[in-house]
C-alpha positions as CSV (number, residue, x, y, z in Angstrom):
1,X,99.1,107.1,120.6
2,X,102.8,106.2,120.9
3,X,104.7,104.4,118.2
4,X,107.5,103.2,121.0
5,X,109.5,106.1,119.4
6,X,109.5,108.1,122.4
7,X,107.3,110.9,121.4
8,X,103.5,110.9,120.1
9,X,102.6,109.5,116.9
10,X,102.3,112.7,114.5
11,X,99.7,112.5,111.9
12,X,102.7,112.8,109.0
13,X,104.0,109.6,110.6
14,X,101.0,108.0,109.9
15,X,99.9,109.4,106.5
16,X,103.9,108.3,105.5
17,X,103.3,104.8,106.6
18,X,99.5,104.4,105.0
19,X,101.3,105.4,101.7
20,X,104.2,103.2,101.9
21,X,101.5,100.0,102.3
22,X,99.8,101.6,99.5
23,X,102.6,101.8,96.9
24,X,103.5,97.6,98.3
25,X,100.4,96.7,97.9
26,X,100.2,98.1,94.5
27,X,103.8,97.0,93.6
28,X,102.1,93.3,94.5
29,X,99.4,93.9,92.5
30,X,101.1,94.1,89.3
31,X,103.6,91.1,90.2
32,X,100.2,89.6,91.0
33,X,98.5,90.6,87.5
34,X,101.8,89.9,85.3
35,X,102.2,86.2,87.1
36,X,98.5,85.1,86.2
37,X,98.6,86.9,82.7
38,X,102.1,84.9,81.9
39,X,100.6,81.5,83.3
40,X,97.5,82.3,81.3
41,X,99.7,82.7,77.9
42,X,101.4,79.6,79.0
43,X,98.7,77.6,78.9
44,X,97.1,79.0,75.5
C-alpha cells in the first residue's frame, strides 16, 4: 500500500505510527483519569 509518499509503505512506517497513537491515546488517558479524579474531589 502507498502512503502518497511516493514509495511503498514499509512496515517501520507503520509500526512508528501505531506507536505514536498509542503513547496519544495513553497521554489522553491520564488527562482523562486526572480530570474525573479532580471533579470527583471537588464534589466531596
Amino acid at each position: 500500500p502507498y502512503l502518497g509518499l511516493g514509495r511503498p509503505a514499509k512496515a517501520g512506517d507503520i509500526s512508528r505510527s501505531i506507536r505514536l497513537i498509542e503513547k496519544a491515546l495513553l497521554v489522553w488517558l491520564i488527562i482523562y483519569t486526572i480530570t474525573i479524579f479532580g471533579l470527583y474531589l471537588l464534589t466531596q
